[in-house]
N, C-alpha and C positions, 0 to 999 in steps of 0.2 A: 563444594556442592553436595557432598555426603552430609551433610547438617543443615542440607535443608530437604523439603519435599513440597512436592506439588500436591495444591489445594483448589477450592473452588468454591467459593463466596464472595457476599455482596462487599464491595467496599464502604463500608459504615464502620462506626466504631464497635471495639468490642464487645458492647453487652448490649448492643442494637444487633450486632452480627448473630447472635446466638437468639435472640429473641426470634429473629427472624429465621433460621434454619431449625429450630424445635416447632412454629408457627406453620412450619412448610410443611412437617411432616404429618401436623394434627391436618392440615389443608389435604393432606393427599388421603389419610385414613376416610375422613368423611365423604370426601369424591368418591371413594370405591367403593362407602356405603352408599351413598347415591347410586350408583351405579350397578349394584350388584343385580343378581339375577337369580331366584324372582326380585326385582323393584320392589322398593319399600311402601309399605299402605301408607294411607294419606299420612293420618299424624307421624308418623314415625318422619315422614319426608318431610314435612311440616318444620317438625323437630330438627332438623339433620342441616335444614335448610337454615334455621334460625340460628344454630351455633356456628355455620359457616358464615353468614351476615356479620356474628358479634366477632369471629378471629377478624373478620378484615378489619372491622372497626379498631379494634384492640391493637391492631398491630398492623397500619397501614403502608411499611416499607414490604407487606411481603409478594410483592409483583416487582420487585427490584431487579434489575440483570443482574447474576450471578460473575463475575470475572473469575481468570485463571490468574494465583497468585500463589506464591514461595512463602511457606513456613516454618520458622527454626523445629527441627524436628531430627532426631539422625535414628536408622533404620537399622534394627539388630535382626539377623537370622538365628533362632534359639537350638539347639536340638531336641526338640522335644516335638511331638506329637508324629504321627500315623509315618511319614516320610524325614521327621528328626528336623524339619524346616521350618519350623514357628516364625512367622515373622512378627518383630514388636517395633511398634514407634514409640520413641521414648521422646516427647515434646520439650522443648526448650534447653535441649540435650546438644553440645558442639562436641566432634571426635576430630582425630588426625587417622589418617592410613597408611599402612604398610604400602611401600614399591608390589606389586602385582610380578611378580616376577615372570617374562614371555605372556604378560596381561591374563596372569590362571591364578584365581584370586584365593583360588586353597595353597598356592606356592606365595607364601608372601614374607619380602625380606625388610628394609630397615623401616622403623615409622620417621615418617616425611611429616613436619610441623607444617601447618596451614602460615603461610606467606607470598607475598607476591613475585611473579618473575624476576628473579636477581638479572638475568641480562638486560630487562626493564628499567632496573631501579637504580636511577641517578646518588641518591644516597646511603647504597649499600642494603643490606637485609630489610624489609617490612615484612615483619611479622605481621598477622593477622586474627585479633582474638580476641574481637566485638561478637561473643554468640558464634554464628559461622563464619563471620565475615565477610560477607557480601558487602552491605557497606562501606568497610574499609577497600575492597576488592576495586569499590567503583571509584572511590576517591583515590586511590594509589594510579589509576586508568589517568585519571586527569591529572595528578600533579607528577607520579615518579614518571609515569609511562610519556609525559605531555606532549614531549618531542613526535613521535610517531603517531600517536593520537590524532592530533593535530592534522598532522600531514596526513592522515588518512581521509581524515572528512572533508579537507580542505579539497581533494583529491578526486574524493567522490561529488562532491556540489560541482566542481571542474566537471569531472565525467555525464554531470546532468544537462548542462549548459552547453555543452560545444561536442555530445556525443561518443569523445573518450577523454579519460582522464591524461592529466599532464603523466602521471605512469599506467601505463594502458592496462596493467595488471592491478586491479584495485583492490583484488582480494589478497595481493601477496606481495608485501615488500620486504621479503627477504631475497636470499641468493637464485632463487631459481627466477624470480620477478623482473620484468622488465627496468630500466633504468630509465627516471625523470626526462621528458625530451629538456626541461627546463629544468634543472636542480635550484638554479638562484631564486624565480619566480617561486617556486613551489615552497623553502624555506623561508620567502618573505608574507606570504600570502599566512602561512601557519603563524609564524612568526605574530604581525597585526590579528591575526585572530585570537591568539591565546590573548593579546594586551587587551582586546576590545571585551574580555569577559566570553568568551565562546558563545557572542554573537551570529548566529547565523543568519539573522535579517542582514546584519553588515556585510557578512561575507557576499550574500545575493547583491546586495547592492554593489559593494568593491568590482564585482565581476559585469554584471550590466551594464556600468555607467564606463565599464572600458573601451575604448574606442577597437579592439582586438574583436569582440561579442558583438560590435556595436556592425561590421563589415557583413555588406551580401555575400550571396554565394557563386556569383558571378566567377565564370572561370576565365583564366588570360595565361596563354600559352609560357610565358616567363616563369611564373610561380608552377607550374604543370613540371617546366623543363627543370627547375632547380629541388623542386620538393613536390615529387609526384604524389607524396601519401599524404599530404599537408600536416605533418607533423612540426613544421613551424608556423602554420596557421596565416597562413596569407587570404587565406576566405575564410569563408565561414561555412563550415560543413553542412549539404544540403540532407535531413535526415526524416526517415519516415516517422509519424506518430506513434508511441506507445500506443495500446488500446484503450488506456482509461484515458491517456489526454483526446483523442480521437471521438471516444466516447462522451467528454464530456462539451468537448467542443460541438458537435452534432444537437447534445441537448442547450446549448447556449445559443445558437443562431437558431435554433428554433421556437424560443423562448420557453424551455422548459426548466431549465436549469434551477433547482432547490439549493441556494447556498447554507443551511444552518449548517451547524459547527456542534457533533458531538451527536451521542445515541446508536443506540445498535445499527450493525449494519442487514441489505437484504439480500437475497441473487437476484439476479441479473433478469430469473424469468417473472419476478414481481410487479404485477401490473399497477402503472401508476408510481410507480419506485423511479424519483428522476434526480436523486441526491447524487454528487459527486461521487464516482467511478470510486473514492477512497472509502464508498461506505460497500461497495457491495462483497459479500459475503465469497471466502475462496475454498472449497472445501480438497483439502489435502486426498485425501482418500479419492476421489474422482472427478476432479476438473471438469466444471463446464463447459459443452461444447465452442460456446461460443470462444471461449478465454482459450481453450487450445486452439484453435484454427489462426488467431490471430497474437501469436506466438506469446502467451500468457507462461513462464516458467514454470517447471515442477512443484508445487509448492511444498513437496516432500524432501527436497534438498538444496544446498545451498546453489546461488545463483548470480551470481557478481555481476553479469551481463547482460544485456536483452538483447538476442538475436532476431534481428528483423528477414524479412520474407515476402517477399510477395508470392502469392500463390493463387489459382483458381479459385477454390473457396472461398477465400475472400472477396472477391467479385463478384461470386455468386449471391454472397453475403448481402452484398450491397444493391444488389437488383432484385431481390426476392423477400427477407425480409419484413415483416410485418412491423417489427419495431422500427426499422432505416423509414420505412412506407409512413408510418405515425409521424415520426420528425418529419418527413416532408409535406406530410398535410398541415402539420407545425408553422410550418417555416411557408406554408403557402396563407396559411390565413393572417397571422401578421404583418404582410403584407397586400393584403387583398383590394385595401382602400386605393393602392396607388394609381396616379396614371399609368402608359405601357412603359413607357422610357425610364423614369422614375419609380417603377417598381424593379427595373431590370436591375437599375444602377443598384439600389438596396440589397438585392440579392447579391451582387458582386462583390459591395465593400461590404455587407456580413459575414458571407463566406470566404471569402480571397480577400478584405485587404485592401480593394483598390478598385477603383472604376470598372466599368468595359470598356472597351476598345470602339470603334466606329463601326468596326468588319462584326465585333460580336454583340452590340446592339442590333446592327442590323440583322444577323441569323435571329438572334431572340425575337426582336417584333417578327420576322415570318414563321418562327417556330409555332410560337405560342397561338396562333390561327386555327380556326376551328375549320371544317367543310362551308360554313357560311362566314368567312374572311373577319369572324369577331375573337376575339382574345378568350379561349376556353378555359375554367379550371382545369380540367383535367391535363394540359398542356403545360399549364404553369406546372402544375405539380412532377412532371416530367423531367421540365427543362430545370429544377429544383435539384429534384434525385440526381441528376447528372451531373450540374456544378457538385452536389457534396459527394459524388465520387468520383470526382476528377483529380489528379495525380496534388494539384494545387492547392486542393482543401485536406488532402491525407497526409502531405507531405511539408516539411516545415525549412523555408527558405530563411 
């Protein structure tokens, strides 16, 4: 990682990249003539106005989103200037480092050759000295390292599907880590996945089409008395929604839901933003309210987990709300055409899954009753809010 550095441009080839990052900076000089103060007289703005016209034309990638990416580059500290600290990057430059001795990088003892973890590596030493080696880095990951590799992701799609992984410590399979409830499952499941190509549609499928995935969460006192924490999995763990599957489920029964694939993401408080929960925007430095209340992780550190919670806020959340309030008028006008019975039923198998009951059709038709015994909006919209925060629409049987 010392041979490389963090950068920040568009993904294009290189002499579009440079086109476009010299193009950005003529873009910004003229803006701040635009801009300056006193304001430029006519023709001058005239002028100012027609060179920025002709850069767009010239050079139309330069509204591109700019990505964070890694460049062979390694960083020397000189002595030289005001504090003897020069710093130089020396581009397409690969070094090796001294041991940091008690990690005090002026005490520094043997140089360490760039290679990959020997207790990793099935075939003894890899060396590493492609440039910096990242490359090699990833590919040594997938073939020396396969074994654990494997079992980790295999592990972690586990811990997606059924709420904890087959080793409940996903971020640690060494000594202090828990141990596989299933050791044999877990090296056969890696096993078929390295053969299938590190297929991960497969693996989703291996694991759904299991009749183990496949079981409610119905509890019976047998499986309770023999394996109280279901760690041999005799149900199916009943568990609450992430926030973004929650959130996206909400804008799907309400027919909001923007499926494309790909493009910037927004936050959360952008109106009209209804793209899947994986596009919105998570700022490390200060966490959205919303996303902390509803146990969104640090995104300053690592997070193997999601700890679920229920808490007042969230309730509040869900009864006050202007955006819960928008999905409900959502979810009330897509259905607005129907008869009483057959709007009730729509609302139940889009949010829950499955019918109503006899007892709760009938609460709905008196619910939904205005002071003159007719079926009101604003009643629907109610009894709406209440199905999507009822424990059954948050919670995942």
């Amino acid at each position: 990682m010392a041979s490389s550095q963090l950068d920040e441009r568009p993904l294009l080839d290189a002499e579009t990249t440079q086109l476009v990052i010299d193009g950005r900076k003529q873009l910004q000089q003229l803006q701040q003539q635009l801009q300056a103060k006193p304001a430029p007289e006519g023709n001058v703005r005239d002028m100012l106005e027609e060179q920025l016209a002709a850069l767009r034309a010239a050079i139309p990638q330069l509204d591109t989103p700019f990505a964070h990416v890694l460049r062979e580059a390694t960083l020397h500290v000189l002595p030289q200037g005001e504090d003897m600290t020069r710093l130089e990057y020396r581009e397409g430059e690969a070094m090796d480092l001294e041991v940091f001795r008690r990690g005090n990088p002026a005490n520094r003892g043997d140089l360490v050759p760039r290679r990959f973890l020997t207790v990793l590596s099935a075939g003894g030493e890899v060396p590493l000295r492609d440039g910096s080696g990242r490359r090699q880095l990833a590919d040594a990951i997938l073939e020396q390292g396969q074994a654990l590799t494997a079992r980790v992701i295999v592990n972690r799609i586990w811990a997606e599907h059924f709420g904890s992984g087959l080793v409940r410590t996903t971020s640690d399979f060494g000594q202090q880590g828990e141990r596989p409830s299933h050791p044999e499952l877990l090296d056969y499941l890696a096993w078929r996945f390295v053969e299938q190509g590190w297929d991960l549609k497969w693996l989703h499928r291996q694991i759904l089409h299991s009749r183990v995935w496949q079981q409610g969460s119905f509890w019976h006192e047998a499986g309770s008395t023999t394996d109280p924490d279901n760690r041999l999995l005799w149900r199916s763990p009943r568990r609450q929604l992430p926030f973004e599957m929650w959130r996206d489920a909400m804008l799907s029964v309400s027919g909001r839901l923007q499926r494309e694939v790909g493009g910037p993401g927004k936050t959360i408080d952008t109106p009209d933003f209804f793209r899947r929960s994986l596009y919105l925007v998570v700022d490390r430095e200060e966490l959205h309210p919303v996303q902390r209340i509803h146990d969104f992780p640090e995104a300053s550190a690592h997070s193997p987990v999601r700890v679920p919670t229920t808490t007042p806020l969230q309730q509040l959340y869900l009864l006050n709300s202007d955006w819960v309030l928008q999905r409900t008028q959502d979810f009330a006008a897509r259905t607005a055409d129907l008869p009483v019975d057959d709007r009730v039923s729509r609302i139940w198998m889009s949010a829950w899954g499955r019918p109503p009951t006899e007892r709760e059709l009938s609460l709905a038709r008196e619910f939904v009753k205005d002071a003159a015994g007719d079926p009101g909006e604003e009643r629907w919209q109610d009894l709406i809010q209440s199905v999507l925060s009822a424990n059954e629409f948050y919670f995942l049987n």
